[in-house]
NUMAR-140220 format. One record per residue (C-alpha): residue number from 1; x, z, y. Coordinates in pm, whole numbers. Layout:
# residues N
+-----+--------+--------+--------+
! seq !      X !      Z !      Y !
+-----+--------+--------+--------+
! NUM !      X !      Z !      Y !
...
+-----+--------+--------+--------+
# end
This chain:
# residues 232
+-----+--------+--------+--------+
! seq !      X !      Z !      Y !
+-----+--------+--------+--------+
!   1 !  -2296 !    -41 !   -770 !
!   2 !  -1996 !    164 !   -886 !
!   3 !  -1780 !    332 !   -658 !
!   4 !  -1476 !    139 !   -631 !
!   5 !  -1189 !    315 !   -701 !
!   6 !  -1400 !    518 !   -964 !
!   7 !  -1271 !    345 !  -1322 !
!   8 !  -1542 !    133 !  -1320 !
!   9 !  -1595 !   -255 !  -1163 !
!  10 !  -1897 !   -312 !   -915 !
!  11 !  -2180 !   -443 !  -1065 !
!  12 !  -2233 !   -825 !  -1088 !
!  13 !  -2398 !   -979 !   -785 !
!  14 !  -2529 !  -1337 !   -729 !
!  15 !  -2239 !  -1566 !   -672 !
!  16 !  -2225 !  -1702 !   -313 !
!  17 !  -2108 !  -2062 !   -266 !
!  18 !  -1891 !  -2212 !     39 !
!  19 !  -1890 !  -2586 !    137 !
!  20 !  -1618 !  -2766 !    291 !
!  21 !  -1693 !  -2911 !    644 !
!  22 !  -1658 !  -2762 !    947 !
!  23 !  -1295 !  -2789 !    977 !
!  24 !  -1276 !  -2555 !    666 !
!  25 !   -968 !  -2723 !    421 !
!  26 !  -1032 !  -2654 !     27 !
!  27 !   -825 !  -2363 !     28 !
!  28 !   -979 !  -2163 !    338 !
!  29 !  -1282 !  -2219 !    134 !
!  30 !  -1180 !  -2089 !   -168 !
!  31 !  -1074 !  -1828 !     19 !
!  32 !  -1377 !  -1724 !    207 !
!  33 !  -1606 !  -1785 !   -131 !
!  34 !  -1399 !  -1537 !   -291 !
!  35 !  -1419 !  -1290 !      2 !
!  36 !  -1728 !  -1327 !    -25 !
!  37 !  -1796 !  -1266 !   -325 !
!  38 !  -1566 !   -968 !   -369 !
!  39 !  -1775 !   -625 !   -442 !
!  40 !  -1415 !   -434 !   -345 !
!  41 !  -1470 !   -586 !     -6 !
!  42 !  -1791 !   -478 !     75 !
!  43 !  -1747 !   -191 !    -56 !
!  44 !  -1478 !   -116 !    223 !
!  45 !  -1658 !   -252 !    463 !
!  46 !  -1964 !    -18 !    386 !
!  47 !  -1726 !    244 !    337 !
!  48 !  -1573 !    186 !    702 !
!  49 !  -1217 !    159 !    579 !
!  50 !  -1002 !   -178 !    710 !
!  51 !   -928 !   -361 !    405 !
!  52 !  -1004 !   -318 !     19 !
!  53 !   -639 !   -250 !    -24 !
!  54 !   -820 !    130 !     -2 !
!  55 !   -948 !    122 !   -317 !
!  56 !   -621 !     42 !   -494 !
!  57 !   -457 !    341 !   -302 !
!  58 !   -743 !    537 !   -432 !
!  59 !   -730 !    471 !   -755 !
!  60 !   -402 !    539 !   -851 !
!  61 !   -406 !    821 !   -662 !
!  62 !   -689 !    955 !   -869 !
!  63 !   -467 !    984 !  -1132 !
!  64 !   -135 !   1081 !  -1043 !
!  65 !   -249 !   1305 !   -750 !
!  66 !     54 !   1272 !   -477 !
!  67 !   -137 !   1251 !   -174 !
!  68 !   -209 !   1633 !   -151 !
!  69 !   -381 !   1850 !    137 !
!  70 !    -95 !   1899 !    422 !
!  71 !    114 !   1617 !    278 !
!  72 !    387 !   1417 !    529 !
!  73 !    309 !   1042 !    470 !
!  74 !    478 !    735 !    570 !
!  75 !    301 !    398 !    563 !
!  76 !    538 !    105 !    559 !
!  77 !    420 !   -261 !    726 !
!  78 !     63 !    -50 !    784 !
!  79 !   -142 !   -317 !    879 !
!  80 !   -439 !   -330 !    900 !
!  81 !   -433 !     85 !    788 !
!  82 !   -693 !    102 !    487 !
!  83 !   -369 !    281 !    335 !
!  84 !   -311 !    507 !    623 !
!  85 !   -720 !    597 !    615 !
!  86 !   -678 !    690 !    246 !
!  87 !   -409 !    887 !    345 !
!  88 !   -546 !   1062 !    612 !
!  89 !   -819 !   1180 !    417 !
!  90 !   -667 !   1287 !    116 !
!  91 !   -397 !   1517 !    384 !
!  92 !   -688 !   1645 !    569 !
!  93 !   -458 !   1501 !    848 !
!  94 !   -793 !   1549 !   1067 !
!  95 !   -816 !   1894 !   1033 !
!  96 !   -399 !   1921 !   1148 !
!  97 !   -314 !   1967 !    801 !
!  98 !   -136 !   1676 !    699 !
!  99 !     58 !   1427 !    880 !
! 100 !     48 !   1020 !    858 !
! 101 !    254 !    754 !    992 !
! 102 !    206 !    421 !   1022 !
! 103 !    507 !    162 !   1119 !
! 104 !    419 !   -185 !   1145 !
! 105 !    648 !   -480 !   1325 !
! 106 !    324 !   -676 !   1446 !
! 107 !    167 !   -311 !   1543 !
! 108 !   -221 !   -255 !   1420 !
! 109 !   -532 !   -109 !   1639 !
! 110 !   -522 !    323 !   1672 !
! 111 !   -688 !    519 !   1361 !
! 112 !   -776 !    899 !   1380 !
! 113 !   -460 !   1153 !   1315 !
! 114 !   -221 !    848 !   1262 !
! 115 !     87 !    844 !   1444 !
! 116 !    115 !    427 !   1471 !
! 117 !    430 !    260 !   1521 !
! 118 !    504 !   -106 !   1633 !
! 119 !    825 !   -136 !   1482 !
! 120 !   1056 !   -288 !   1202 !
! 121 !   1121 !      3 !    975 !
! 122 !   1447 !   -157 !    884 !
! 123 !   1577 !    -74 !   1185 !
! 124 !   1865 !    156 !   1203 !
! 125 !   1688 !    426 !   1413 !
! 126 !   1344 !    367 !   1243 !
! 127 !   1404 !    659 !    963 !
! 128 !   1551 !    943 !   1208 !
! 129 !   1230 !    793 !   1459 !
! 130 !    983 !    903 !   1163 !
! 131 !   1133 !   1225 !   1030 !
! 132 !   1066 !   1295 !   1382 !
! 133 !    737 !   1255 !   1446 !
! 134 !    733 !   1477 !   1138 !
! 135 !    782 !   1735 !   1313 !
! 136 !   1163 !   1715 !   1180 !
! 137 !   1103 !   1746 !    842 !
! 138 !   1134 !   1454 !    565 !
! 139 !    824 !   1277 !    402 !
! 140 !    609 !   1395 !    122 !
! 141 !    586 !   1009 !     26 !
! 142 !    631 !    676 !    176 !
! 143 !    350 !    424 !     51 !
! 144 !    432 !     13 !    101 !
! 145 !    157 !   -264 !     45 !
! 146 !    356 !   -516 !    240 !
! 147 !    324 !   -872 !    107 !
! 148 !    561 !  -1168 !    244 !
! 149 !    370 !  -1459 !    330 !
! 150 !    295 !  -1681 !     49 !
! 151 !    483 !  -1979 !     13 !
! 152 !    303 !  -2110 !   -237 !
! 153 !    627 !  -2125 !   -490 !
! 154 !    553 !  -1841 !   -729 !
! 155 !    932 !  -1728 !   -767 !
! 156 !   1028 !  -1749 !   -409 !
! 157 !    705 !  -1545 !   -357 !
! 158 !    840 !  -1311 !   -618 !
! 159 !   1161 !  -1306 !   -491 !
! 160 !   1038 !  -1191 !   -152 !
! 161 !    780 !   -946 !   -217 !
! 162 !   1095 !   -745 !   -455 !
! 163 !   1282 !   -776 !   -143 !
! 164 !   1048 !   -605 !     24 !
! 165 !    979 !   -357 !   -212 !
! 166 !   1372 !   -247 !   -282 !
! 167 !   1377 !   -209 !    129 !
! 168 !   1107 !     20 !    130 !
! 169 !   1315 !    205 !   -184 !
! 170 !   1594 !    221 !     10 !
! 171 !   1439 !    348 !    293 !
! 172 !   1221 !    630 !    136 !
! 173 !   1583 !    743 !    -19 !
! 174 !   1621 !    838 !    389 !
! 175 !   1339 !    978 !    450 !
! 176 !   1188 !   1169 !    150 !
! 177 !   1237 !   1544 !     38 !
! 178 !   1304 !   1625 !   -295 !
! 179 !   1022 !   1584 !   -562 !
! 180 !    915 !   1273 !   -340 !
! 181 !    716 !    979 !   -393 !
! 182 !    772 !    676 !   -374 !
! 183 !    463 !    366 !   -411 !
! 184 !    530 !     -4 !   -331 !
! 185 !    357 !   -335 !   -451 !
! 186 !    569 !   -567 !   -657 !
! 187 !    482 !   -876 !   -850 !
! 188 !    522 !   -947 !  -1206 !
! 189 !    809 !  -1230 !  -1276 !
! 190 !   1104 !  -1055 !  -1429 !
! 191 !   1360 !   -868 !  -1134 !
! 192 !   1112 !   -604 !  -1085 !
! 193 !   1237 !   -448 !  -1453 !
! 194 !   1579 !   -439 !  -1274 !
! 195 !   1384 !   -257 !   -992 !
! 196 !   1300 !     16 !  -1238 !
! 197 !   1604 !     51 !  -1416 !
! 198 !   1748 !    101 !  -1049 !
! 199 !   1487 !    381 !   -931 !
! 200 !   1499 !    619 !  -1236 !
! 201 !   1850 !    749 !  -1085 !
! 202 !   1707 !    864 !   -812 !
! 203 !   1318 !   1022 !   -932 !
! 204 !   1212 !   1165 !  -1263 !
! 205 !    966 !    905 !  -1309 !
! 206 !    886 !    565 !  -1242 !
! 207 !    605 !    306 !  -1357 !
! 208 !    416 !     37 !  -1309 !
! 209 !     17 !     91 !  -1233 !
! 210 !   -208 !   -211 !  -1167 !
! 211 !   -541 !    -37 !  -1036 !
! 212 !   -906 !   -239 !  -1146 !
! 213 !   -897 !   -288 !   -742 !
! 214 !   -655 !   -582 !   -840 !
! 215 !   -772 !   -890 !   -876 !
! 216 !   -774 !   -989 !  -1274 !
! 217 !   -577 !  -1355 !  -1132 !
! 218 !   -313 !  -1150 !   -927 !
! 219 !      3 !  -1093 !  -1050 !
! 220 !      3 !   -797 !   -813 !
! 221 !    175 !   -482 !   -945 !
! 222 !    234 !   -145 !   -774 !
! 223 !    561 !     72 !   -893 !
! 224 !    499 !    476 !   -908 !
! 225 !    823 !    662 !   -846 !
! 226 !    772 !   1038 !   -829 !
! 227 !    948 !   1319 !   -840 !
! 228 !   1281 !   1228 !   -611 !
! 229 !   1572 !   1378 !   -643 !
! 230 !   1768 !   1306 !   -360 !
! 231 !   1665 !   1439 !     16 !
! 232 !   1800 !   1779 !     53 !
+-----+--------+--------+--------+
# end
């Protein structure tokens, strides 16, 4: 099998098939046959990180190369922490190099060198709280994989996860030094253009990346602002 994360897909492996019954609706069965049968996911679980999330982090990191040795890291809406893992080692925040924190409102079990927070980083006190347990000095980046909960309407589900991901914007604007990074998951549907146009004020460049991680169905996006230059 491929790594994951590595440019290339897993290999193909015999398809495993659910049935409905025991109290399982169509859709948890879907579900669970493409869990499954997802080589991302076990991958991660052979791998020992939390969720194949991981993979996506890794990948784009990869290639843009933000998530440096002794790098300040904020995850936003953490759980479950595959994120924060990546994060932690691509810092070396086990050695005391780095730094990661994690801030979640529905909290998420301890990981190694991750500072964990069970809180709503839109909170007023929640950016001063971080820069903080910095050490008092602002982030290196602030990574967000939050996802609403699906509604099952594909525009309000767009609609939300932007919401989400122009919080997180404004919030890294509070909390990152200059030549920051910003990376947040957005979905394809039209407003996240306006997202863009709104971002390349404030960092010298900003993209869209969709890692191979992502499912080929999802209309799952990440946008890839670097280079901040706000913060001082």
């Amino acid at each position: 099998m491929s790594r994951p994360g590595s440019g290339k897909k897993p290999g193909v492996r015999l398809k495993v098939r659910v049935k409905t019954g025991k109290g399982r609706t169509v859709s948890q069965k879907n579900w669970l046959e493409r869990q499954l049968n997802d080589p991302y996911v076990q991958e991660a679980k052979k791998l020992g990180y939390r969720s194949r999330a991981a993979f996506k982090l890794t990948e784009i990191d990869d290639k843009y190369k933000f998530l440096k040795p002794g790098g300040r890291i904020v995850d936003l809406g953490a759980a479950p922490g595959g994120w924060s893992q990546v994060a932690v080692k691509r810092t070396k925040a086990e050695e005391g190099r780095g730094k990661v924190i994690a801030i979640d409102m529905h909290g998420m079990d301890p990981l190694s060198a991750v500072t964990i927070f069970k809180k709503d980083f839109l909170e007023e006190d929640a950016p001063a709280l971080l820069i903080e347990a910095l050490g008092g000095e602002k982030a290196d980046c602030v990574l967000s994989d939050m996802a609403a909960h699906a509604t099952g309407h594909r525009q309000t589900d767009h609609i939300n996860i932007m919401a989400l991901a122009e919080a997180g914007y404004e919030f890294a604007k509070e909390v990152l030094k200059p030549g920051g990074t910003y990376l947040a998951k957005v979905l394809r549907g039209g407003t996240e253009g306006e997202m863009l146009k709104m971002m390349k004020k404030d960092f010298a460049s900003v993209r869209h990346v969709k890692p191979m991680a992502s499912r080929d169905d999802s209309a799952e996006l990440f946008v890839l602002a670097m280079g901040f230059r706000g913060g001082a």
